[in-house]
C-alpha positions as CSV (number, residue, x, y, z in Angstrom):
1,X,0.0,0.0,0.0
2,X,0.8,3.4,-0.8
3,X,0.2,5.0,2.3
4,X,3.4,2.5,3.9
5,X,5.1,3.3,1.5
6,X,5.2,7.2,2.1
7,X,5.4,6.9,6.2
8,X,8.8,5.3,5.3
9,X,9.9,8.5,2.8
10,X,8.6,10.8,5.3
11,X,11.3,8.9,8.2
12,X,8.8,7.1,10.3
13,X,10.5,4.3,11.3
14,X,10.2,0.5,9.7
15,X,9.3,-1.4,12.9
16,X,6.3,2.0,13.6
17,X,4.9,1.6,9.8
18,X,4.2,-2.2,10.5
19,X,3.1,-1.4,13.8
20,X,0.4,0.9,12.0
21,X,-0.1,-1.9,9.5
22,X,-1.2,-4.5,11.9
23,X,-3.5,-2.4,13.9
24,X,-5.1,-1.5,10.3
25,X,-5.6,-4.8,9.7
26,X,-9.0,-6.8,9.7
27,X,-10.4,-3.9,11.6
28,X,-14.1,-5.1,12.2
29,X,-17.1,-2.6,13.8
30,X,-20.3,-2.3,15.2
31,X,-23.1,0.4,14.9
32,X,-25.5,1.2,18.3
33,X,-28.6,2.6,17.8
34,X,-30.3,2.7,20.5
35,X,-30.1,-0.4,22.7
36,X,-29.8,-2.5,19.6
37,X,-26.4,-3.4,18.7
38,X,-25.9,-4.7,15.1
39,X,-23.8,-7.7,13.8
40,X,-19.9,-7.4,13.3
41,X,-18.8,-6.0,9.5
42,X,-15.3,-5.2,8.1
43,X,-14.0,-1.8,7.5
44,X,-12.0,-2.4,3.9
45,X,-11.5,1.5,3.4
46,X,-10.5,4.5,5.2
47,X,-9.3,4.3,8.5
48,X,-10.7,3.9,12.2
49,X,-12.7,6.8,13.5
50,X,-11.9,7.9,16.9
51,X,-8.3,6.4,16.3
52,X,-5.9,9.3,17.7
53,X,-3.6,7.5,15.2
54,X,-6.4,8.5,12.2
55,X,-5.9,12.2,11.4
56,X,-2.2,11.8,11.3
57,X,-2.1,9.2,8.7
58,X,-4.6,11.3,6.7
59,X,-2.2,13.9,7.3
60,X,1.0,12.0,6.0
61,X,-1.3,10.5,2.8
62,X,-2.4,14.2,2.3
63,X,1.0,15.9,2.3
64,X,2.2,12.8,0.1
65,X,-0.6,13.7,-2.6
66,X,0.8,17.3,-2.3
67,X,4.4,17.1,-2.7
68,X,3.4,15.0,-5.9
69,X,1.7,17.6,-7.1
70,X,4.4,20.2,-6.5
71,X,7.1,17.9,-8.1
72,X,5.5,16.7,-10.8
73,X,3.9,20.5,-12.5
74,X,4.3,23.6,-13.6
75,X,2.1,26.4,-11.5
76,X,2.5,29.5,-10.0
77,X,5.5,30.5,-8.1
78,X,5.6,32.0,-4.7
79,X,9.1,31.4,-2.6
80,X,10.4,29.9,-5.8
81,X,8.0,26.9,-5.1
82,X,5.0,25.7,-6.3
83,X,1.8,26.3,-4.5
84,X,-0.9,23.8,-3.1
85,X,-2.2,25.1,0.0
86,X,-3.7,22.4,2.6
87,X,-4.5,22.4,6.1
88,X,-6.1,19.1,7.1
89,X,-8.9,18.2,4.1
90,X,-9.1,21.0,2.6
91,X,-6.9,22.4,-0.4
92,X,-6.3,25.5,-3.1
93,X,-4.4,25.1,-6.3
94,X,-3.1,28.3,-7.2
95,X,-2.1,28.5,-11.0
96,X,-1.7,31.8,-13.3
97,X,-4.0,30.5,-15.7
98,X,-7.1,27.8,-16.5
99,X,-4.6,25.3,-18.4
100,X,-1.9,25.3,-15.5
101,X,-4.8,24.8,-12.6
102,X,-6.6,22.1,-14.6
103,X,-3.4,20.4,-14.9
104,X,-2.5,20.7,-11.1
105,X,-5.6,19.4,-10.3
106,X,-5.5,16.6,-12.4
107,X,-2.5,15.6,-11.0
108,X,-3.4,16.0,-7.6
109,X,-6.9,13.4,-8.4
110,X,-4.4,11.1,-9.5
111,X,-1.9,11.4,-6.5
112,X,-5.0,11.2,-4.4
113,X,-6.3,8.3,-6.1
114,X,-3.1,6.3,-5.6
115,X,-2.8,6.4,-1.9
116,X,-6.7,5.5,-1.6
117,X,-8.5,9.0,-1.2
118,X,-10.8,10.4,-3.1
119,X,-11.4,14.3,-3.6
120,X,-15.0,14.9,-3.5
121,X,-16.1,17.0,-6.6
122,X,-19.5,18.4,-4.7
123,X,-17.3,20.0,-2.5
124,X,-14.2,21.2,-4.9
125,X,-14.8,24.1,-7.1
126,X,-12.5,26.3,-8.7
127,X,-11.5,30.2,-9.0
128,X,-8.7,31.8,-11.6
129,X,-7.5,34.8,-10.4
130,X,-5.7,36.7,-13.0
131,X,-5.0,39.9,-15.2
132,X,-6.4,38.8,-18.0
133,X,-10.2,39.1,-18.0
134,X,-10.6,36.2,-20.3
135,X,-9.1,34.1,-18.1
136,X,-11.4,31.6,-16.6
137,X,-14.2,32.1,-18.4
138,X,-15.2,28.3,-18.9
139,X,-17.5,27.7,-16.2
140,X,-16.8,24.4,-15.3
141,X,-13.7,22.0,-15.3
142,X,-14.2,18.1,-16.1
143,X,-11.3,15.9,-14.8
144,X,-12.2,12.2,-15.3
145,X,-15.3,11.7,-14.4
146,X,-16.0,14.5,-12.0
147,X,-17.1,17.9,-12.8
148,X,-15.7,21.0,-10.8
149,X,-17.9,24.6,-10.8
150,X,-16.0,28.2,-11.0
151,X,-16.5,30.5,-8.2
152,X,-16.4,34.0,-7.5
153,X,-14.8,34.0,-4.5
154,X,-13.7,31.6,-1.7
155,X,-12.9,31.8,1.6
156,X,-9.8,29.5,2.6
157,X,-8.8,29.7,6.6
158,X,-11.5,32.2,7.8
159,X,-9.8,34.6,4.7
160,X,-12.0,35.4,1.6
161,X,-9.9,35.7,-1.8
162,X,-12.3,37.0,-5.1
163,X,-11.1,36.8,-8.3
164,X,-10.8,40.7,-9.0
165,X,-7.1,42.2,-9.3
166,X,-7.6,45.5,-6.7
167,X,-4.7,48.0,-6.8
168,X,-5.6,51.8,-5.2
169,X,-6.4,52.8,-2.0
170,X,-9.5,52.7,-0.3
């Protein structure tokens, strides 16, 4: 699995990643409603809820889908690095035009894909914040079989960003 995999590249120790492995392993549940209990089932994706170990490895998968995306295309440059912004689940591709976020995106579906998580196209959309006031004028991007809406504006980290270019005083 993927996820292994990138513990070891990000240092965690052999002997800790199979540690994690194991207690991953044939995880079974139950679900309480009420005072009725129902019947044992396996969990074959995602990982325990309520495990303090949990939002960690999302973390590490996450960061892994992200340093993929940064290695592997072209965007725009702030720091002289390429910029995906995430803080837990959530993430902005910033790219200088339609073509360059379309392809950062795309590449980051198929870095998510690969480690087992899926980005959830009712909740992504898109903005292109540029110069240019063609720029961005489709209305929708389509990457595999997922379709992602253009907005006006977002807000990312209690900060709103809107796609107008503002230089003046106020």
């Amino acid at each position: 699995m993927v996820l292994y995999k990138s513990l070891i590249e990000f240092g965690i120790p052999r002997k800790l990643v199979r540690l994690i492995k194991m207690s991953l392993t044939e995880i079974y549940s139950r679900v309480r409603v009420g005072k009725n209990v129902s019947d044992r089932f396996p969990i074959r994706i995602g990982f325990k809820q309520g495990d303090v170990v949990s939002p960690m490895l999302f973390n590490f998968a996450l960061e892994y889908a992200n340093r993929r995306v940064q290695v592997n295309q072209d965007g725009l440059k702030l720091n002289g690095t390429h910029q995906v912004l995430a803080y837990a689940n959530d993430c902005n591709i910033l790219g200088g035009s339609i073509y360059t976020l379309k392809e950062n995106a795309e590449s980051l579906v198929a870095a998510t894909r690969e480690i087992g998580l899926e980005v959830n196209a009712d909740k992504t959309k898109y903005m292109v914040m540029s110069r240019d006031q063609n720029a961005g004028r489709i209305h929708s991007v389509r990457i595999d079989n997922s379709t992602y809406d253009r907005v006006e504006e977002f807000k990312y980290l209690g900060t709103t960003s809107k796609n107008q270019l503002y230089c003046g005083r106020n």
